[in-house]
N, C-alpha and C positions, 0 to 999 in steps of 0.2 A: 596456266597450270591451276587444278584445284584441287584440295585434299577437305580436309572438314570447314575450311575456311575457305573463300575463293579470293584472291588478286589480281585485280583486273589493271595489266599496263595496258598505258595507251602513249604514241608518242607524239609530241606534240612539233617535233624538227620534221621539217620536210626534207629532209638528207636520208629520214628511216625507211627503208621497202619493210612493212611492218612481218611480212611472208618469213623474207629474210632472217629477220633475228627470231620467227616462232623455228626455225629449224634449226638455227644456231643454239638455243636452248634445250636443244633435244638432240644434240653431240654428246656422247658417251663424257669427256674431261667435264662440259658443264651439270651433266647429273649427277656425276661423282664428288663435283665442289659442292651440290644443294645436298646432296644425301649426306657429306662430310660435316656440314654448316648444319644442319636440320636441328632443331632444339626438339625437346621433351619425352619424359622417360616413358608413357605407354605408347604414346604416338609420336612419331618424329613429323615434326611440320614445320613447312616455311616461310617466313615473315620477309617483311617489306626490306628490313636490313639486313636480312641476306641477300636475297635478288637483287638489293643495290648493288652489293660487295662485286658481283658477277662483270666481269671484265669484257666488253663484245668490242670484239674489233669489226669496226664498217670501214668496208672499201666504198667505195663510190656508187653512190645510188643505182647506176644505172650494170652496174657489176650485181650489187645486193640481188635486183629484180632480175637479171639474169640467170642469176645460181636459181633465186625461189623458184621461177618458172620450168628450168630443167629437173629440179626435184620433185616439184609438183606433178611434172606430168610422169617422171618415172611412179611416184605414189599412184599414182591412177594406173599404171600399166601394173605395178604388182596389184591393187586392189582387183583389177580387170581379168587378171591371171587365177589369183586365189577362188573368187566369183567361178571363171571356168572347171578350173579342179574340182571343187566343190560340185557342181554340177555333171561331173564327168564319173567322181566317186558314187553321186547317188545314185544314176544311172545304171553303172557297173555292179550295184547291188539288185536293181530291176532284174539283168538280165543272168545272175550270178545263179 
């Protein structure tokens, strides 16, 4: 995640699929605890003691990498999809 500051996790357990928990942090409950948590009045931004606060529950590494992998490759099928559309509209303007 970076806003005007950047934090860079890294994990140091080989128990982490590190995949895993980038999509876990990117679950509607956990944006809504960092946007809830975010300090400061013209900018809200988040520090190292919130993202600690953040509760991940790991299943079993080889479950983690399972999930990331079936995500992953749905994200390439919409990016792959969006790509086509896009492609599809501009054309439809060629022959419009």
């Amino acid at each position: 995640m970076q806003g005007s500051d950047c934090i860079r996790v890294r994990f140091t357990d080989a128990t982490v699929y590190p995949e895993f928990v980038s999509y876990y942090l990117l679950t509607d409950a956990v944006k809504m605890k960092i946007n809830n948590s975010a300090v400061g009045s013209t900018m809200a931004s988040m520090n190292i003691d919130i993202l600690g606060d953040i509760d991940i529950i790991l299943p079993d590494y080889e479950e983690q990498k399972r999930v990331a992998l079936i995500l992953g490759t749905i994200d390439k099928k919409i990016s792959n999809n969006n790509q086509i559309n896009d492609y599809l509209a501009y054309h439809s303007l060629m022959v419009a």
